[in-house]
Structures are given as structure tokens and as C-alpha cells.
C-alpha positions as CSV (number, residue, x, y, z in Angstrom):
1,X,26.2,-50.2,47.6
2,X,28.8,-52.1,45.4
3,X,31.1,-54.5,46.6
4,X,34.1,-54.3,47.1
5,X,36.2,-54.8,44.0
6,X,38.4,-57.8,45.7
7,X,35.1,-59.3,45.7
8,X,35.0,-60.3,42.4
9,X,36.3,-63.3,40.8
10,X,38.7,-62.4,38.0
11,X,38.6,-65.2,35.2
12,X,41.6,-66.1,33.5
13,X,40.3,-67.2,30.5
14,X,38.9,-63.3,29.8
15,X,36.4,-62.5,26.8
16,X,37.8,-59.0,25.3
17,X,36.6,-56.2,23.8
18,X,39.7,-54.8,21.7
19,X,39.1,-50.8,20.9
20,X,41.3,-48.3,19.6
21,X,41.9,-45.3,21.6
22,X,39.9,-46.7,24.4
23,X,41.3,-47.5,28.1
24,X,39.4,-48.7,30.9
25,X,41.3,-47.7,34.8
26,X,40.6,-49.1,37.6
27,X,37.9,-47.0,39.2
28,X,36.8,-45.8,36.0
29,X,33.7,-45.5,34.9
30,X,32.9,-46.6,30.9
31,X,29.8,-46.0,29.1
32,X,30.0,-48.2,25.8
33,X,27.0,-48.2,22.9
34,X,27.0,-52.0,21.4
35,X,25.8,-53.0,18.2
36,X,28.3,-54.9,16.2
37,X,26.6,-58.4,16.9
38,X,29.3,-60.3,17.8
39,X,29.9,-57.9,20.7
40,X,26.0,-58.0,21.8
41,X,26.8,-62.2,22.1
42,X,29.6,-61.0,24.4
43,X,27.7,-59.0,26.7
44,X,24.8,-61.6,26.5
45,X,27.3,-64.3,27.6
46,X,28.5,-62.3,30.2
47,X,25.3,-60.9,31.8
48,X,25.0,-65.1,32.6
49,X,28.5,-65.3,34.0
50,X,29.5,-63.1,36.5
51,X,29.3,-59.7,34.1
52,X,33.4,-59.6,33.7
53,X,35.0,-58.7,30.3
54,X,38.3,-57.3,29.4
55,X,39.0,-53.9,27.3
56,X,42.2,-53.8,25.7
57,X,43.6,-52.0,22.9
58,X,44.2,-53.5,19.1
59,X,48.4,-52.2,18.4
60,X,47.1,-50.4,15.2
61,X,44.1,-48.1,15.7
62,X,42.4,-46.3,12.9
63,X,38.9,-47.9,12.6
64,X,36.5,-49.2,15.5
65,X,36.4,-51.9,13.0
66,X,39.3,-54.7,14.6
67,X,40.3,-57.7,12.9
68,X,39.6,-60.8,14.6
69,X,43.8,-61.5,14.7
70,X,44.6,-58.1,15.2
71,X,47.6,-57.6,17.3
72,X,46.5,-56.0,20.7
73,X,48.8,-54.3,23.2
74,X,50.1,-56.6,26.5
75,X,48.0,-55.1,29.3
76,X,44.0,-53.9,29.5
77,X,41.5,-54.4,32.5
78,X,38.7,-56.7,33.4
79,X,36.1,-54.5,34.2
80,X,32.3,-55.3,35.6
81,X,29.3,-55.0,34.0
82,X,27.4,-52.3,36.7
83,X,24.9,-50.6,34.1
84,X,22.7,-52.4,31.1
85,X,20.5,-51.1,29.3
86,X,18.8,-52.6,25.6
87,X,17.7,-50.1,23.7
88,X,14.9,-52.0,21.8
89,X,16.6,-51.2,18.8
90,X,19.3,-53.5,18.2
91,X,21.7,-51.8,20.5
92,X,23.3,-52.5,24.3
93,X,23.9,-49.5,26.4
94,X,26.5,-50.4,29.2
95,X,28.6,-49.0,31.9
96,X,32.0,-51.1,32.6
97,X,33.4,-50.6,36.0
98,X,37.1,-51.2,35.6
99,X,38.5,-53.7,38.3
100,X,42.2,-54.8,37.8
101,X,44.3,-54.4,35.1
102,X,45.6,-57.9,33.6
103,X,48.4,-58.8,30.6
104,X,47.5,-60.6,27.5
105,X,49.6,-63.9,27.6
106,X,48.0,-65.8,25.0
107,X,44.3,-66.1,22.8
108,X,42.0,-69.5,23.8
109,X,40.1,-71.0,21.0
110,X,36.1,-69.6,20.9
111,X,33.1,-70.8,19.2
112,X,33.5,-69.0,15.9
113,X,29.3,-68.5,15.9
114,X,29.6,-66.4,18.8
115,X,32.4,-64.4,16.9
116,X,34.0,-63.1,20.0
117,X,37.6,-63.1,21.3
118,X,39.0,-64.9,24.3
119,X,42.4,-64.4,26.0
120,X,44.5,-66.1,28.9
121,X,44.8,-63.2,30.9
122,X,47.9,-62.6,34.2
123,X,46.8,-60.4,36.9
124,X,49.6,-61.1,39.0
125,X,51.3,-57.8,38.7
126,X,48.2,-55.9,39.6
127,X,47.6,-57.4,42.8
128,X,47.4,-53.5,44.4
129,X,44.4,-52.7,41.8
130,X,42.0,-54.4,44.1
131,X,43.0,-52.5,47.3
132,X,42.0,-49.1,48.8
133,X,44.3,-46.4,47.7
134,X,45.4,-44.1,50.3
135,X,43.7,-40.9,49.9
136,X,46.4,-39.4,52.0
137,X,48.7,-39.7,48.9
138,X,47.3,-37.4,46.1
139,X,50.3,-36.1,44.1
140,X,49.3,-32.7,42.5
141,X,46.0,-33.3,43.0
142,X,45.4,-28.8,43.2
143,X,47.4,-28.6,40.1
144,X,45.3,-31.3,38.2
145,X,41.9,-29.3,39.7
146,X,44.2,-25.9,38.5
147,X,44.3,-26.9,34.6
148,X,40.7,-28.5,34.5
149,X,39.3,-24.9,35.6
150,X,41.4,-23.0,33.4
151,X,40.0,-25.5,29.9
152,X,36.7,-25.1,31.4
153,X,36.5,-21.4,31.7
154,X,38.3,-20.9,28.7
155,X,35.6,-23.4,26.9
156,X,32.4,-22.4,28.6
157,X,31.8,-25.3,29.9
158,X,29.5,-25.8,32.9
159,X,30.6,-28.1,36.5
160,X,30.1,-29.1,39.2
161,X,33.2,-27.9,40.8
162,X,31.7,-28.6,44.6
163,X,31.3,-32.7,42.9
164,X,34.9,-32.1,41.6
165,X,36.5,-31.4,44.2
166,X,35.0,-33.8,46.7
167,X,35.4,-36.9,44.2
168,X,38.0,-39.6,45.3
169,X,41.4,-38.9,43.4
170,X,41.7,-42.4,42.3
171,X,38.3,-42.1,40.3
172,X,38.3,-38.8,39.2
173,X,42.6,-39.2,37.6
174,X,40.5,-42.5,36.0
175,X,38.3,-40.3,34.4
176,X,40.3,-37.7,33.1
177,X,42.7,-40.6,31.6
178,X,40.0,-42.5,30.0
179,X,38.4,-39.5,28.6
180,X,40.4,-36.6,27.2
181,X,41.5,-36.8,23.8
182,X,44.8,-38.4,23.9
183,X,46.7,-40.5,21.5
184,X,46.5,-44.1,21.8
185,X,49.6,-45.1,22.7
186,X,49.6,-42.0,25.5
187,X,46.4,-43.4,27.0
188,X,48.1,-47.0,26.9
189,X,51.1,-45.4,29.0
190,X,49.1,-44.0,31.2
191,X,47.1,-47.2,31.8
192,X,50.5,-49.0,32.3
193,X,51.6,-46.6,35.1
194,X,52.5,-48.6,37.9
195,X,50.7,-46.7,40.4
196,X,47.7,-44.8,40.5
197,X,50.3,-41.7,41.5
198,X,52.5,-42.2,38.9
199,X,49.6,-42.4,36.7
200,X,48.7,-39.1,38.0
201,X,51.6,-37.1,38.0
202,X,51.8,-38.4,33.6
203,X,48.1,-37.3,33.5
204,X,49.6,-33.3,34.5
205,X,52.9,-33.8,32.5
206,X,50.0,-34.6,29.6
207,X,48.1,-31.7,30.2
208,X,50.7,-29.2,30.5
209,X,51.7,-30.7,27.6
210,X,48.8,-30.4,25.1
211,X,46.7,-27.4,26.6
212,X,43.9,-29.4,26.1
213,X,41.4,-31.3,28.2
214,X,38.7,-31.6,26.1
215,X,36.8,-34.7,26.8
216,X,35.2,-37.0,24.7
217,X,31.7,-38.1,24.7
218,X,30.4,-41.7,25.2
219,X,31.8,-44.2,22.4
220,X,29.8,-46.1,19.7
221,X,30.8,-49.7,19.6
């Protein structure tokens, strides 16, 4: 059984993993396929030191390619390390398990050898991302459950409606935010949402919106 996620210690000075089009929630789940080296030293470093790293998103997007300097949004999460695998073949497959969201105040000096990027990260605003949500409060929760069945049917796609609809609302809003095929900047605004509820009630606007829950599969890194 994990702990619980106030468990952890959430360092300020935060090594980062700056992706386009890529949000970690808390709750979420995030599988991630390493293989640029200087992101295999990260997770090396941080399988020694408590398995926290921070996902955030570069301001221009285009490439999975991000320039050292590149100018990143102001808020991303520190998210735990819960699955590692190494693939024997110069690759890292992990799972991230996102734990509080934090804003980017400034970057620290790193060893350039290692290549990776530090920042001073602020989780004082997202004190309430390390408490227990109240699963009496699930805004819209048969509409969101509504619009998934209707892309799935219309798609062929098999679930596991009985898993569906018995997963907490927290983790399974996480999910769809992280994964569906949104823009960059709408997956950033859904990540700022200050509440898990808010976040959910933009996460229906979205999909009434678009039509379209199509969701993407695990990202190469």
C-alpha cells in the first residue's frame, strides 16, 4: 500500500523534466519512455534521492526536443517515482505518481555533465494537493461518465465500465486531463485549476467542446 502523499518530502530545489503537451495531476498516473541521456542521469539521480522530480511544460511546444533555456510555464507537479523499469536497451520505463503541484520561481545552477535542469520550486499555494478530497463533492461526475461512453461506443473501443465507474473522481478527472488530446496551453489551464472540481467541471466544458476524447498512448521521452 502507498503512503500517503503528505508523506513525502517535497524538495525545493526540484530536478525537472520540461515536455510539451505533457501535464502531470495530482493523482495521476504517468507512464514516461526515457532515452535522451541526460534525462536517464535524472532518473538515476533521483532513484538515490527520494524518487521526486518535477514535470512542467516548456512555453513553446513543437518538438520533444527542449532547449536547455527554454522558457517553461509557472506551475507543474513533483511527482514520485512508483514504477521503474530498464529496458536493457538503453531505455527507462517509468510511472510518475503526481503529488503536489508547485510554481517555478527561479532555475539553480547544475553540474553541466549531468545535463539536467534544476528549479527553486513554491508549493505554498498547493497546500490542499496533499489532502483527501471529499468524494462527497463530484461535480458532473454522470455527465463526464455520459460523454466517455458515447466516444467509446462511437470508436469501438473496449472498457471496463464496472473499473470506471468505481474509480475515485479525483484520479480518474487526472487521467482524462493528462491524456486526451488537448492543446498545450488547454492542458496547462486545466492543471492550474484551483480545485480538483473546478478542474472537473473545465475537463466537461473541454469535451463538449471538442467531441473528442481520444486518448493518447504512453509518451516517448
Amino acid at each position: 500500500m502507498s503512503r500517503a502523499r503528505n508523506a513525502f518530502h517535497l524538495p525545493q530545489r526540484l530536478a525537472v523534466f520540461p515536455l510539451p503537451g505533457t501535464v502531470l495531476m495530482p493523482y495521476g498516473h504517468l507512464p514516461l519512455n526515457i532515452f535522451e541521456p541526460r534525462y536517464i542521469h535524472m532518473i538515476d539521480d533521483a532513484l538515490g534521492k527520494g524518487r521526486i522530480i518535477g514535470m512542467i511544460q516548456p512555453r513553446q511546444g513543437g518538438s520533444d526536443l527542449v532547449a536547455d533555456d527554454a522558457l517553461l510555464y509557472d506551475v507543474g507537479t513533483a511527482g514520485r517515482i512508483i514504477q521503474f523499469h530498464d529496458s536493457g536497451d538503453g531505455r527507462y520505463l517509468i510511472t510518475l505518481e503526481g503529488l503536489s503541484r508547485f510554481r517555478f520561481q527561479a532555475d539553480i545552477a547544475s553540474d553541466p555533465a549531468r545535463g539536467y535542469r534544476w528549479v527553486e520550486a513554491d508549493y505554498s499555494l498547493y497546500e490542499d494537493d496533499l489532502n483527501v478530497v471529499d468524494v462527497a463533492d463530484e461535480p458532473g461526475r454522470e455527465r463526464l461518465l455520459e460523454l466517455m461512453s458515447r466516444y467509446f461506443g462511437k470508436n469501438d473501443i473496449d472498457a471496463d465500465w464496472n473499473a470506471v465507474s468505481q474509480a475515485p473522481y479525483e484520479a480518474l478527472v487526472a487521467s482524462l486531463s493528462m491524456s486526451c488530446p488537448f492543446a498545450p496551453q488547454e492542458k496547462q489551464a486545466l492543471l492550474e485549476c484551483p480545485t480538483f472540481q473546478d478542474r472537473a467541471r473545465m475537463l466537461i466544458s473541454l469535451f463538449e467542446m471538442s467531441g473528442d476524447t481520444n486518448a493518447s498512448p504512453a509518451l516517448r521521452h
